[in-house]
C-alpha positions as CSV (number, residue, x, y, z in Angstrom):
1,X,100.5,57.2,98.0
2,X,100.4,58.0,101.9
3,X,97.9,56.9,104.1
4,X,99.9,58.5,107.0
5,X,97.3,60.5,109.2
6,X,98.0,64.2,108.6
7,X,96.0,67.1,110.6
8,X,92.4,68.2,109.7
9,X,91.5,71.3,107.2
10,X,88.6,73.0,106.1
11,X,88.3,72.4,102.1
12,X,85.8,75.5,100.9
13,X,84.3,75.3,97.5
14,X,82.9,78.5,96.0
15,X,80.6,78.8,92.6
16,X,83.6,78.1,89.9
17,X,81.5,75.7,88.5
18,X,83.4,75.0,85.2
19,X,86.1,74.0,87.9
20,X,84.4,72.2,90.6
21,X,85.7,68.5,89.2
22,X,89.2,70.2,89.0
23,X,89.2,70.5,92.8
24,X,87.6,67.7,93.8
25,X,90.4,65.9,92.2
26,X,92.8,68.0,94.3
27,X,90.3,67.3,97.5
28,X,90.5,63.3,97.0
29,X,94.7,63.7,96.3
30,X,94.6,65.4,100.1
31,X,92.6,62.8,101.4
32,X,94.9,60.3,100.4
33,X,97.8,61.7,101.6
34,X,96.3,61.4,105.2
35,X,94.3,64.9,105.4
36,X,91.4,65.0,107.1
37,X,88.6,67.7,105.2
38,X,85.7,69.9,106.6
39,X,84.1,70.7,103.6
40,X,82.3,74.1,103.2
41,X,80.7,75.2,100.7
42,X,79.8,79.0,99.3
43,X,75.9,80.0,99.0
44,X,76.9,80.2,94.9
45,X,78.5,76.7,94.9
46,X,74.8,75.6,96.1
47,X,73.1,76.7,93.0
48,X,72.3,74.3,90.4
49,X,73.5,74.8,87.0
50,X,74.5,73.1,83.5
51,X,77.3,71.2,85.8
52,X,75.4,69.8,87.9
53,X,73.0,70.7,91.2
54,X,74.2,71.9,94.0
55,X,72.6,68.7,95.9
56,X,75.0,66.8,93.5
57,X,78.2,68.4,94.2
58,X,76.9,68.4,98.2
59,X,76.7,65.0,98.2
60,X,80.1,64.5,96.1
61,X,81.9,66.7,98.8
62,X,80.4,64.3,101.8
63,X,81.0,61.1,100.1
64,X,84.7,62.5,99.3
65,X,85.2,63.9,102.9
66,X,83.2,61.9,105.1
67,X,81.5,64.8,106.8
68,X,78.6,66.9,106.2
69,X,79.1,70.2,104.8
70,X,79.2,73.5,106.6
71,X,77.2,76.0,104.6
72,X,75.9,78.4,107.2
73,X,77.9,81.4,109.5
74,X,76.9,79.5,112.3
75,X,78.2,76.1,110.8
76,X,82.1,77.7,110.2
77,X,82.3,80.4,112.8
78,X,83.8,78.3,115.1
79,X,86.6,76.6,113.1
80,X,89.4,78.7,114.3
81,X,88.5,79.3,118.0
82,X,88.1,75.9,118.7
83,X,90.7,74.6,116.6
84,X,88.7,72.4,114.6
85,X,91.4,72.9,111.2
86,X,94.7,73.8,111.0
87,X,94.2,75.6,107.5
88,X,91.3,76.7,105.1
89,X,92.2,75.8,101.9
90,X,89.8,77.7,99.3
91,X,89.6,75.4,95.8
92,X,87.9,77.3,93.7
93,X,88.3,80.7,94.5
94,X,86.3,82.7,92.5
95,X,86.4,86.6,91.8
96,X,83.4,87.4,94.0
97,X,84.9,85.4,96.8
98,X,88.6,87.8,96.4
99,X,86.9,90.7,96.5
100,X,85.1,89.5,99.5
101,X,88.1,88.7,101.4
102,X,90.3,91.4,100.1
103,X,87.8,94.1,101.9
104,X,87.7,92.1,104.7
105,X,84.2,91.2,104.4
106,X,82.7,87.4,106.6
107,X,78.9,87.4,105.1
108,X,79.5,83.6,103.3
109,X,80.4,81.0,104.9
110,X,83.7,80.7,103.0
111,X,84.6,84.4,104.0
112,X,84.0,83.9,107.3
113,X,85.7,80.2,107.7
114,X,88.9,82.4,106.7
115,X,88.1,85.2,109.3
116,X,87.7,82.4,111.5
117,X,90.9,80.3,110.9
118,X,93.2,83.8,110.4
119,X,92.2,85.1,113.6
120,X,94.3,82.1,115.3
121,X,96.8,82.4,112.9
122,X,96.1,79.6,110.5
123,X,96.9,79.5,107.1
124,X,94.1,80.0,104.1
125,X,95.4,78.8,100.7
126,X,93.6,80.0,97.6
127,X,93.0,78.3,94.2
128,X,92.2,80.9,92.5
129,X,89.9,80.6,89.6
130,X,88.0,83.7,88.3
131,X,87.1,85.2,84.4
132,X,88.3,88.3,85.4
133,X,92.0,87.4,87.1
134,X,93.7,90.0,84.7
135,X,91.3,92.1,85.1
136,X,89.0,93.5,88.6
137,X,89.7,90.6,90.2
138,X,94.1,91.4,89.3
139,X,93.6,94.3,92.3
140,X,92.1,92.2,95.0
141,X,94.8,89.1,94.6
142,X,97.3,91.5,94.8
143,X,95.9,92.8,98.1
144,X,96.0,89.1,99.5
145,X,99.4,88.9,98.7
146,X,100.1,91.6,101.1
147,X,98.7,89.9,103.9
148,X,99.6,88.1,106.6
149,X,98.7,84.2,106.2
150,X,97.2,84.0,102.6
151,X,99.0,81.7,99.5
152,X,98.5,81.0,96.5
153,X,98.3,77.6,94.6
154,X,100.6,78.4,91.4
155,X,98.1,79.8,88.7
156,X,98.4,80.5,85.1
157,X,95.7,81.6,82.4
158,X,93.6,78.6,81.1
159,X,92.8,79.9,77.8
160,X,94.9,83.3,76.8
161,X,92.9,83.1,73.3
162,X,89.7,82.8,74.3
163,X,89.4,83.9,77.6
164,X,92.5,86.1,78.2
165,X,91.7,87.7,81.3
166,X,90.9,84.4,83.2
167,X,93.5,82.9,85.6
168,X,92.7,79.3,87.1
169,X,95.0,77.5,89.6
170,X,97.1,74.4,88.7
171,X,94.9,72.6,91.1
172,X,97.1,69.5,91.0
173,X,99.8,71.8,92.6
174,X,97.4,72.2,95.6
175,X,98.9,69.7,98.5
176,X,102.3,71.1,97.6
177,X,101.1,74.3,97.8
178,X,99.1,73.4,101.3
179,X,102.5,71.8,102.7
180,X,104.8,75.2,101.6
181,X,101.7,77.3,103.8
182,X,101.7,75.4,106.8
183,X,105.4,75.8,106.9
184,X,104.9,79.5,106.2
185,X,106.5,79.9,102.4
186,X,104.6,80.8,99.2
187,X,105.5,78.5,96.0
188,X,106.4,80.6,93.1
189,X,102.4,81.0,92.3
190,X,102.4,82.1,88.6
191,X,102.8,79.9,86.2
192,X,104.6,80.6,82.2
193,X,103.5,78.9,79.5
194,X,102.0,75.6,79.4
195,X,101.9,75.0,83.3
196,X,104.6,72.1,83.2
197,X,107.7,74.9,83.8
């Protein structure tokens, strides 16, 4: 494990709440590795639910990052123009949350921490993790993938039986994936199989 200081990034959690532990995991792996986080967090990812409140996940993300969270437009707007992170990294991504940014839309604070951050160029790495990946939410990733500055963390579907439209990333794959986007490559993002290929 590093301790070697790294550079600071926004870490934005949106209202996947079934994977909310998932990238906290990933969060705490960054941290260790020398990252400092600015956590954000979506107006969904504030709600409470059979997972827990969204007071509880709050305070999880502060304990974890050191910092309070930013969960207003005011709060994130000025992350890129005054260089406050050197990426956004978005861990859980969920469907609402792709088709805000594939239209281009800033109205949550997540949405607009990546209009923020890709107006000066920085790199915004998504985790995707939505019901509907095969699905609606198939269209918007795809228009992402066309765009200057976005990655992926390698994804694959989390239940094909049960759920086979859903897509989740491999959120243990997330620093590697945050290294490849600072140095401007894409690791090969979908995932065959049983996620170890």
């Amino acid at each position: 494990m590093s301790t070697q200081k790294k550079e600071r990034i926004a870490f934005a959690v949106c209202g996947s709440f079934c994977t909310l532990e998932a990238a906290l995991a990933a969060a705490q792996q960054l941290t260790e590795q020398g990252w400092e986080l600015l956590p954000i967090m979506s107006f969904a990812a504030k709600q409470d639910t059979r997972f827990g409140t969204g007071q509880f996940w709050q305070e999880r993300l502060e304990a974890l990052t050191g910092h309070a969270v930013l969960d207003t437009l005011q709060a994130v707007e000025p992350l890129g123009p005054k260089k406050l992170a050197s990426a956004l990294v978005i861990a859980p991504c969920t469907g609402a949350t792709l088709a805000r940014l594939a239209e281009g839309l800033s109205d949550t604070p997540v949405t607009l921490a990546a209009k923020s951050l890709l107006r000066v160029g920085c790199p915004v790495v998504v985790g995707v993790s939505t019901n509907d990946g095969l699905g609606a939410s198939g269209e918007n990733m795809a228009r992402l993938y066309q765009r200057k500055h976005y990655y992926f963390v390698p994804y694959g579907q989390d239940d094909p039986t049960h759920k086979p439209n859903s897509l989740k990333a491999d959120f243990a794959r997330l620093p590697a994936a945050l290294d490849a986007a600072l140095a401007g490559r894409q690791l090969q993002p979908v995932l065959l199989g049983n996620h170890d290929a």
